[in-house]
Structure formats: structure tokens, C-alpha cells
N, CA, C and O atoms as CSV, one atom per row, in Angstrom:
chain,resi,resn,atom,element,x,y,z
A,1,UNK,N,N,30.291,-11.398,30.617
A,1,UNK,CA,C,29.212,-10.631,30.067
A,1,UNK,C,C,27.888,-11.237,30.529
A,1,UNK,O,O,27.687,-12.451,30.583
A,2,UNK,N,N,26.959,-10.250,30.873
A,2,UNK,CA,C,25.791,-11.101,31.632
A,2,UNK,C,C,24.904,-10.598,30.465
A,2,UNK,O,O,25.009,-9.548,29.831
A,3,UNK,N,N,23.947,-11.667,30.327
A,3,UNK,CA,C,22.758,-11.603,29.471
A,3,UNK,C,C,21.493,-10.756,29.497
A,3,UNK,O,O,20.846,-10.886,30.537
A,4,UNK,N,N,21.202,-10.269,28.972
A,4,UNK,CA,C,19.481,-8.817,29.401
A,4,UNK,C,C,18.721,-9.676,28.811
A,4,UNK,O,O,18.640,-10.244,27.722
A,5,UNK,N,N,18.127,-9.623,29.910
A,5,UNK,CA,C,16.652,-10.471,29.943
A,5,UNK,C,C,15.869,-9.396,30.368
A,5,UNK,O,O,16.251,-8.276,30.707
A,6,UNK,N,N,14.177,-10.066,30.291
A,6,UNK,CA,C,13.315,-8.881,31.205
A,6,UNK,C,C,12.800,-9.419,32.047
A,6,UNK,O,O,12.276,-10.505,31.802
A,7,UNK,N,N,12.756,-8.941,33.189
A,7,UNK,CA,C,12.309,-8.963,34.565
A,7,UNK,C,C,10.375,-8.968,34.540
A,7,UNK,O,O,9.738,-9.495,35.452
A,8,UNK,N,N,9.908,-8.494,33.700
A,8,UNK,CA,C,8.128,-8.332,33.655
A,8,UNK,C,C,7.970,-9.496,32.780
A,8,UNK,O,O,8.697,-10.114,32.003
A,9,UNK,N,N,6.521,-9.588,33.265
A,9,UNK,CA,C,6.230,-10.301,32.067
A,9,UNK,C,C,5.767,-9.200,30.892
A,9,UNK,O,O,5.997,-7.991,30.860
A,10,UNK,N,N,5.080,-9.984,29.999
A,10,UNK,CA,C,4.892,-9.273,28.395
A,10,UNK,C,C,3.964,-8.491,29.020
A,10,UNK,O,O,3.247,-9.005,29.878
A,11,UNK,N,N,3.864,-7.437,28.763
A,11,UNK,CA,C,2.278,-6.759,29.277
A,11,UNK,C,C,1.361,-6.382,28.056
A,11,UNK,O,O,0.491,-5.589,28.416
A,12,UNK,N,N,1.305,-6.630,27.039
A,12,UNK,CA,C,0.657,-6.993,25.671
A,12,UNK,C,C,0.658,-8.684,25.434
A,12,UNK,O,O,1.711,-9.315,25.334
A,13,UNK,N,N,-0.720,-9.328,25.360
A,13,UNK,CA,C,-0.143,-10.795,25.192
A,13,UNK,C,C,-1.024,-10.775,24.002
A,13,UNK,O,O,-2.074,-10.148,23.864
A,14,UNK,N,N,-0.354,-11.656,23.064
A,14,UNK,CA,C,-0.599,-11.900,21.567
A,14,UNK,C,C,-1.729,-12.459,21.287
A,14,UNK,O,O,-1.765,-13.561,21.833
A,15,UNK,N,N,-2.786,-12.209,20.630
A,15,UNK,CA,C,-3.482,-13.360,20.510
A,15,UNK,C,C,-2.846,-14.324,19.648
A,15,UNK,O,O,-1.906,-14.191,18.865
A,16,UNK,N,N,-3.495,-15.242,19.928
A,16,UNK,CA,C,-2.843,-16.782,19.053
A,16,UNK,C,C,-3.368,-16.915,17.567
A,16,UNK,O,O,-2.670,-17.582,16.803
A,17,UNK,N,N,-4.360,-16.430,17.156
A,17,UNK,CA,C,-4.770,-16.505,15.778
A,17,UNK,C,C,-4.488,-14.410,15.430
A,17,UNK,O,O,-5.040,-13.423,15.917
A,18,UNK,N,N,-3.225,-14.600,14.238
A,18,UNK,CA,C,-2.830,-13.593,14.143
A,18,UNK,C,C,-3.247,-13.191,12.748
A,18,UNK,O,O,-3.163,-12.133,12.124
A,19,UNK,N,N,-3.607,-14.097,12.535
A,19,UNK,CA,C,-4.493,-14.261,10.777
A,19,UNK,C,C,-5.828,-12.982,10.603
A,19,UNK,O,O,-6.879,-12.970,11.244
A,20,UNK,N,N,-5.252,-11.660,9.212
A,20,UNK,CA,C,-6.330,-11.170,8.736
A,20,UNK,C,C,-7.708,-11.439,9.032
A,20,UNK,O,O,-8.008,-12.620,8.860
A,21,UNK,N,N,-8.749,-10.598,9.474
A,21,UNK,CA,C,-10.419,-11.009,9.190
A,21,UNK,C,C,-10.761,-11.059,8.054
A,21,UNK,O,O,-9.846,-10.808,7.269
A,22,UNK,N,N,-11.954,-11.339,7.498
A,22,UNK,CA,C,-12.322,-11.475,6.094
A,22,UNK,C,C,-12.356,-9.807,5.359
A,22,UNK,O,O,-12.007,-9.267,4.310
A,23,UNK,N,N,-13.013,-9.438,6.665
A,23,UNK,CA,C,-13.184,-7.801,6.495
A,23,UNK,C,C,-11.810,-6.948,5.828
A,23,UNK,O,O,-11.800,-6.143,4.897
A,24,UNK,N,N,-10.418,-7.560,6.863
A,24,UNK,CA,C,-9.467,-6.791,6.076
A,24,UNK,C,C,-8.741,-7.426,5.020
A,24,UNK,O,O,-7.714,-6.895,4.596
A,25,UNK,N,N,-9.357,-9.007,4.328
A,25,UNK,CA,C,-8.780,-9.726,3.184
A,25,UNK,C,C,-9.462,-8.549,2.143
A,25,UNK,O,O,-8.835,-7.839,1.356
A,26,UNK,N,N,-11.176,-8.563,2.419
A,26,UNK,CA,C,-11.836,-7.838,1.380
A,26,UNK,C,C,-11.126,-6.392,1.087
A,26,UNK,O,O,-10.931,-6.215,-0.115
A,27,UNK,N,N,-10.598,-5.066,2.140
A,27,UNK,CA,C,-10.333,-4.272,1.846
A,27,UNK,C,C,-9.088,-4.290,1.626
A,27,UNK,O,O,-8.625,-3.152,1.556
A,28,UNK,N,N,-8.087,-5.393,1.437
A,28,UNK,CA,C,-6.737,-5.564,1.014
A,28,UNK,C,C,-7.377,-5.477,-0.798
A,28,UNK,O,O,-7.301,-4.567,-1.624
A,29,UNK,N,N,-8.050,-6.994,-0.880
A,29,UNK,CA,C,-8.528,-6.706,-2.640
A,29,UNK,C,C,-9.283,-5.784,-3.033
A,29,UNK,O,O,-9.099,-5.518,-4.221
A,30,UNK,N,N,-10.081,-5.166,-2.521
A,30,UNK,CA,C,-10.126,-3.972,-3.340
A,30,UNK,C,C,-9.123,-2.976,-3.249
A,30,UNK,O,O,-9.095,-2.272,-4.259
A,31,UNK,N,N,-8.250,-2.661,-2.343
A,31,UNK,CA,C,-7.120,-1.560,-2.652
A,31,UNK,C,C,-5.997,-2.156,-3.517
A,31,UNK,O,O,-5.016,-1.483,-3.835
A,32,UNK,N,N,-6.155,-3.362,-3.866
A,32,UNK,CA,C,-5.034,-4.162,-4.992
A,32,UNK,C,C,-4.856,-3.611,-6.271
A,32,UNK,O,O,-3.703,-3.744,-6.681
A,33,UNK,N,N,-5.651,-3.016,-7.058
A,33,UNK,CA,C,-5.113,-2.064,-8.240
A,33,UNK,C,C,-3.863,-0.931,-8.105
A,33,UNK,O,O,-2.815,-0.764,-8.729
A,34,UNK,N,N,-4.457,-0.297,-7.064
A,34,UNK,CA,C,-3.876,0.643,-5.986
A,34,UNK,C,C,-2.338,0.465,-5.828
A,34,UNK,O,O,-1.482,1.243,-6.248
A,35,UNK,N,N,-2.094,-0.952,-5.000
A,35,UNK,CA,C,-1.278,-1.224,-4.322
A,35,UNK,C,C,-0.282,-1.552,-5.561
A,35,UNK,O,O,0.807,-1.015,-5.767
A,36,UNK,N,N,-0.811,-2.405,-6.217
A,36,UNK,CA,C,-0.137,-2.376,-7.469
A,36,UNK,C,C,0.433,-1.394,-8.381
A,36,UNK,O,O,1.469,-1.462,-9.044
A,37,UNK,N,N,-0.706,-0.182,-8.263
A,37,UNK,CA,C,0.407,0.647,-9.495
A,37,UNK,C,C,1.521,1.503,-8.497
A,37,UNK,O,O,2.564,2.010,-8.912
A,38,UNK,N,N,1.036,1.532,-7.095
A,38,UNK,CA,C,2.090,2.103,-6.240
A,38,UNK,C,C,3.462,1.353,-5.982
A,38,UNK,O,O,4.399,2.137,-5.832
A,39,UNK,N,N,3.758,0.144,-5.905
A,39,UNK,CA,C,4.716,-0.712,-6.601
A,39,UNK,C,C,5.260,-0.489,-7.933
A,39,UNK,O,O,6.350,0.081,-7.979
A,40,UNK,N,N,4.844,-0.747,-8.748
A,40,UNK,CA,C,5.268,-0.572,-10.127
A,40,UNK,C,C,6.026,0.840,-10.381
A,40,UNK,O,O,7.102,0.812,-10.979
A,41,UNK,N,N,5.350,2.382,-9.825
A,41,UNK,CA,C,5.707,3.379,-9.106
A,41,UNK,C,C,7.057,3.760,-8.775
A,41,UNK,O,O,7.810,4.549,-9.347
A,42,UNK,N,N,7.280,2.815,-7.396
A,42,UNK,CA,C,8.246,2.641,-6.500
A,42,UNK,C,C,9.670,1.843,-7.742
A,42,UNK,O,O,10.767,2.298,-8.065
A,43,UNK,N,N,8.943,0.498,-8.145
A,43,UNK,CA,C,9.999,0.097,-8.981
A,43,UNK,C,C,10.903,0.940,-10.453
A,43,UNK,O,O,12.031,0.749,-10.907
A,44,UNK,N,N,9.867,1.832,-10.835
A,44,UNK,CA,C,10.413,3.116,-11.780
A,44,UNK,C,C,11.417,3.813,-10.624
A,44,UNK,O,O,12.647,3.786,-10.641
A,45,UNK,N,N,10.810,4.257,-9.913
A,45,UNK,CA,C,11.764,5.326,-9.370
A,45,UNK,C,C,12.920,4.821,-8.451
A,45,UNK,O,O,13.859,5.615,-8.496
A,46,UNK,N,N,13.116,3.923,-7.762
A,46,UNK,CA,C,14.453,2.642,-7.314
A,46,UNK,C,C,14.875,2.567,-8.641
A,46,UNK,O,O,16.008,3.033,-8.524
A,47,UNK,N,N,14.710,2.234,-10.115
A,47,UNK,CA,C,15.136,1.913,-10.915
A,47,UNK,C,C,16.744,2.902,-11.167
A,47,UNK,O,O,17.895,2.535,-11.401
A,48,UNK,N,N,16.285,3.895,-11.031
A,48,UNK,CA,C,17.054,5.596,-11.535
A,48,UNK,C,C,17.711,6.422,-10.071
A,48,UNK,O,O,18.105,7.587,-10.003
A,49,UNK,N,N,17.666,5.351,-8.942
A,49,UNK,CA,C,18.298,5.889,-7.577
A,49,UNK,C,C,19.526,6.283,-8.425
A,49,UNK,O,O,19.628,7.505,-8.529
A,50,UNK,N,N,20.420,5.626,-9.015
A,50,UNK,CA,C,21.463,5.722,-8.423
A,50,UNK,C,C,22.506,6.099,-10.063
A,50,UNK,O,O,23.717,5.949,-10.223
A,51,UNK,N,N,21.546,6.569,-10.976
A,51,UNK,CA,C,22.015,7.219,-12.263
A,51,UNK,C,C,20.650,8.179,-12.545
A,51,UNK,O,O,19.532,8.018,-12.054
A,52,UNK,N,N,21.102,9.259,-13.514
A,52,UNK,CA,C,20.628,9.945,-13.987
A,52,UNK,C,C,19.337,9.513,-15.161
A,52,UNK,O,O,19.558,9.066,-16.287
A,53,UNK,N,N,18.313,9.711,-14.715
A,53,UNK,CA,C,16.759,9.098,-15.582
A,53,UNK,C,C,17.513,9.604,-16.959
A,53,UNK,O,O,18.072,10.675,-17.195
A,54,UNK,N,N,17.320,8.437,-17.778
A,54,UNK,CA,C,17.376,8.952,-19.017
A,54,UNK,C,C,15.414,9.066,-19.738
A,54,UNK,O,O,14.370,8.767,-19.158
A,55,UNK,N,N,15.626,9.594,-21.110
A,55,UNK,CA,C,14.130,9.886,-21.398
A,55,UNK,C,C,12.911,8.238,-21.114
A,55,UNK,O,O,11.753,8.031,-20.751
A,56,UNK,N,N,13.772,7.661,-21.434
A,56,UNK,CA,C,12.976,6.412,-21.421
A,56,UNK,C,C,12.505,6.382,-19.998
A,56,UNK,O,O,11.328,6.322,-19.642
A,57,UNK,N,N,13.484,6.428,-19.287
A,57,UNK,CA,C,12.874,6.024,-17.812
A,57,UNK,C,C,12.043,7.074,-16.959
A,57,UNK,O,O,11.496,6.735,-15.909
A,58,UNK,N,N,11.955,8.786,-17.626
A,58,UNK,CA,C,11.168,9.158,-17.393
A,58,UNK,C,C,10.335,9.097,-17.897
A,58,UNK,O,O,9.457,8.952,-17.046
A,59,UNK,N,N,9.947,9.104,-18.753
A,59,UNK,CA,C,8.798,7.944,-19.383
A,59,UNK,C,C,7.823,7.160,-18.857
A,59,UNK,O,O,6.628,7.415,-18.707
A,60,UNK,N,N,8.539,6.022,-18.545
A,60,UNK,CA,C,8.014,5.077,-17.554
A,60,UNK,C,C,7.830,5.845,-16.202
A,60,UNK,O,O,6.655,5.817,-15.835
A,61,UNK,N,N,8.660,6.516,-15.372
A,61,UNK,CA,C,7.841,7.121,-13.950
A,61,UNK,C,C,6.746,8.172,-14.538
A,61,UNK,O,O,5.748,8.530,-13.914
A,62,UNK,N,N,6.988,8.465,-15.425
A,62,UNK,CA,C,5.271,9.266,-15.612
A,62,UNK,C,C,4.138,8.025,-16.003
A,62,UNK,O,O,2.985,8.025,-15.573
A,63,UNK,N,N,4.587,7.201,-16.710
A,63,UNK,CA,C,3.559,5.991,-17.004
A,63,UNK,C,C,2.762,5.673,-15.880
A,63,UNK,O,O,1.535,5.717,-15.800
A,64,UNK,N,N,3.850,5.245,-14.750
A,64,UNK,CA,C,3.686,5.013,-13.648
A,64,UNK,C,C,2.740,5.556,-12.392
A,64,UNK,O,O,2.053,5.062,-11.498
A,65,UNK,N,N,3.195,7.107,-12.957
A,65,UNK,CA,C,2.766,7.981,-11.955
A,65,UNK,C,C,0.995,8.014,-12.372
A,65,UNK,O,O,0.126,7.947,-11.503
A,66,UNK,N,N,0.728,8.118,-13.723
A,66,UNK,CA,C,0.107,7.988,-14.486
A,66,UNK,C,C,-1.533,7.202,-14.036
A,66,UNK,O,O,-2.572,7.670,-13.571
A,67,UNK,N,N,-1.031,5.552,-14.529
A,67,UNK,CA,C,-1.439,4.845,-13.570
A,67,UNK,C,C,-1.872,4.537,-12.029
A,67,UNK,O,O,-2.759,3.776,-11.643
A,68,UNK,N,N,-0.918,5.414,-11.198
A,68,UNK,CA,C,-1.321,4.834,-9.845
A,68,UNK,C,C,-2.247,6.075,-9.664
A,68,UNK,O,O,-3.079,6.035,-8.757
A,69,UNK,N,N,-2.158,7.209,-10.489
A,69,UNK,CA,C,-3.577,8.460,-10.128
A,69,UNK,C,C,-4.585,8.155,-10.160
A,69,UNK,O,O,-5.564,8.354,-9.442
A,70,UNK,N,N,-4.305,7.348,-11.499
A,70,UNK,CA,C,-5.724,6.428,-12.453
A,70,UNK,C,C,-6.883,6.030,-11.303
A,70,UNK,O,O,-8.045,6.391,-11.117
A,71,UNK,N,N,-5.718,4.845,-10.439
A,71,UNK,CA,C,-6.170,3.987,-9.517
A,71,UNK,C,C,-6.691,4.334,-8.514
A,71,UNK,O,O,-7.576,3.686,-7.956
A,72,UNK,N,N,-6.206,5.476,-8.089
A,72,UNK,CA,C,-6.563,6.024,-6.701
A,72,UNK,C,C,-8.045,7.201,-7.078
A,72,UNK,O,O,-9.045,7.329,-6.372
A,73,UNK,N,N,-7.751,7.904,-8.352
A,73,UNK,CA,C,-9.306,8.150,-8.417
A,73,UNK,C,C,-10.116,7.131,-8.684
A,73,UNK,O,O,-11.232,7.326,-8.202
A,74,UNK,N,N,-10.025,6.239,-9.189
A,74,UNK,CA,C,-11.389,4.520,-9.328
A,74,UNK,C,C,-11.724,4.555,-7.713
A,74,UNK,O,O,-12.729,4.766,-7.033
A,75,UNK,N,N,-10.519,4.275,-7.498
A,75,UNK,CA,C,-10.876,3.702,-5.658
A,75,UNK,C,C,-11.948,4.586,-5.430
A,75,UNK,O,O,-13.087,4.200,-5.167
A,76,UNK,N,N,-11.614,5.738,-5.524
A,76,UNK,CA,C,-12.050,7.399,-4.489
A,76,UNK,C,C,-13.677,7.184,-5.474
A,76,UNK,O,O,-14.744,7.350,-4.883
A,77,UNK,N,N,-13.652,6.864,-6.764
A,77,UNK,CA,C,-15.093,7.281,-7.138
A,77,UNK,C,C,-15.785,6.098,-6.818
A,77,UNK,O,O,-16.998,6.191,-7.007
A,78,UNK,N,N,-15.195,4.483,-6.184
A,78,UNK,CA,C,-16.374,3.405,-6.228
A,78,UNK,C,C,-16.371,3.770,-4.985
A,78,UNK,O,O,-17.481,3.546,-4.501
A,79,UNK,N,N,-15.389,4.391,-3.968
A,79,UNK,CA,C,-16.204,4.425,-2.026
A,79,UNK,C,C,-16.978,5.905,-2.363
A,79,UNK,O,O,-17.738,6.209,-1.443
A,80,UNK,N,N,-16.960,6.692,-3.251
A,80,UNK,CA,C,-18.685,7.528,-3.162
A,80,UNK,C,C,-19.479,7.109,-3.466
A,80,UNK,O,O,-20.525,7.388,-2.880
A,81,UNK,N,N,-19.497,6.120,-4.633
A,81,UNK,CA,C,-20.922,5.780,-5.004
A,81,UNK,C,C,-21.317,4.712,-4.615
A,81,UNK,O,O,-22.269,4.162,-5.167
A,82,UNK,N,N,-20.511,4.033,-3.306
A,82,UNK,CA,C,-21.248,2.952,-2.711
A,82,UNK,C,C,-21.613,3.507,-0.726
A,82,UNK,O,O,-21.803,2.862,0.305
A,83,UNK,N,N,-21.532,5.402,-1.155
A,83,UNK,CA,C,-21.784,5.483,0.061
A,83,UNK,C,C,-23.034,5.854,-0.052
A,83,UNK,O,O,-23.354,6.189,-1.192
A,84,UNK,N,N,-24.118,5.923,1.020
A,84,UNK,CA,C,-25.850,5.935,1.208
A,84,UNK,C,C,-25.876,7.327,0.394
A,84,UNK,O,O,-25.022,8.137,0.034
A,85,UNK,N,N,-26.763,7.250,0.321
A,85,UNK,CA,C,-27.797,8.737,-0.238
A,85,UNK,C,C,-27.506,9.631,0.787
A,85,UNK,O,O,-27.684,9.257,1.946
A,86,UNK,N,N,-27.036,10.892,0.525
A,86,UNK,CA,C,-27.333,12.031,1.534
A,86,UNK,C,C,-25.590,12.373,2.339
A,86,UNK,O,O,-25.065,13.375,2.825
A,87,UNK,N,N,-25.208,11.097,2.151
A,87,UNK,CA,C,-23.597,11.078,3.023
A,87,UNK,C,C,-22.795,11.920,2.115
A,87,UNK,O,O,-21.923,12.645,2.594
A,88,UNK,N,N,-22.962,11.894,1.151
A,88,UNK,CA,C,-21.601,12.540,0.478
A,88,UNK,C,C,-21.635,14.577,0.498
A,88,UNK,O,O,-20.691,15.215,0.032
């Protein structure tokens, strides 16, 4: 059995510092409420893959669902009102 290798070199070369900018640390924490109730979300509804939601657990995915709307209108109303005069 012969081994596959590649004949080119890489034609994309990596940079060496693969580390986030500050720019996308900052817009990671502010989408963190977000990201969070979309998790919590995800963990309701994986919860009930693989049986039938009983009331409780629909419950909780509406809690859920609930929450991550919450979050995503906050987001949506602090990037209008931190956009200039006239943009929106």
C-alpha cells in the first residue's frame, strides 16, 4: 500500500499568530447573552431528541425559546442606538 502525500506545496500558508483580534474578543462579548440563551435553547431541545416532550420540557423549550428572542432583540436594539444619527 503506498502512502498519499501531496505533491504541491500548501498554497494557503497559515499565519503563525492564529489568536482572535481584540475587535473580534469585543464582538464575541457582546453577542454572549445571545450565544448563551442559544445554547441553553439547543440543550432543551437535544434534551427531548429522542422521547416524546413531556409538558415540563415544553415548558422549558418555550422558556428557552423565550429567552434567546429576549436576547436577540437587546442585541438588535443596542446596534441601533449606537448607530450615528441619520443611518437608521
Amino acid at each position: 500500500m503506498k502512502p498519499i502525500v501531496a505533491r504541491q506545496k500548501h498554497v494557503t500558508v497559515l499565519p503563525t499568530d492564529l489568536e482572535p483580534s481584540d475587535a473580534e474578543l469585543d464582538a464575541i462579548e457582546w453577542e454572549m447573552p445571545l450565544i448563551l440563551a442559544d445554547v441553553d435553547l439547543l440543550d432543551a431541545e437535544i434534551a427531548v431528541l429522542d422521547r416524546t416532550p413531556s409538558e415540563l420540557d415544553a415548558q422549558r423549550i418555550r422558556r428557552a425559546r423565550r429567552r434567546m428572542l429576549t436576547a436577540r432583540r437587546d442585541l438588535i436594539n443596542q446596534a441601533i442606538a449606537s448607530m450615528p444619527a441619520g443611518a437608521a
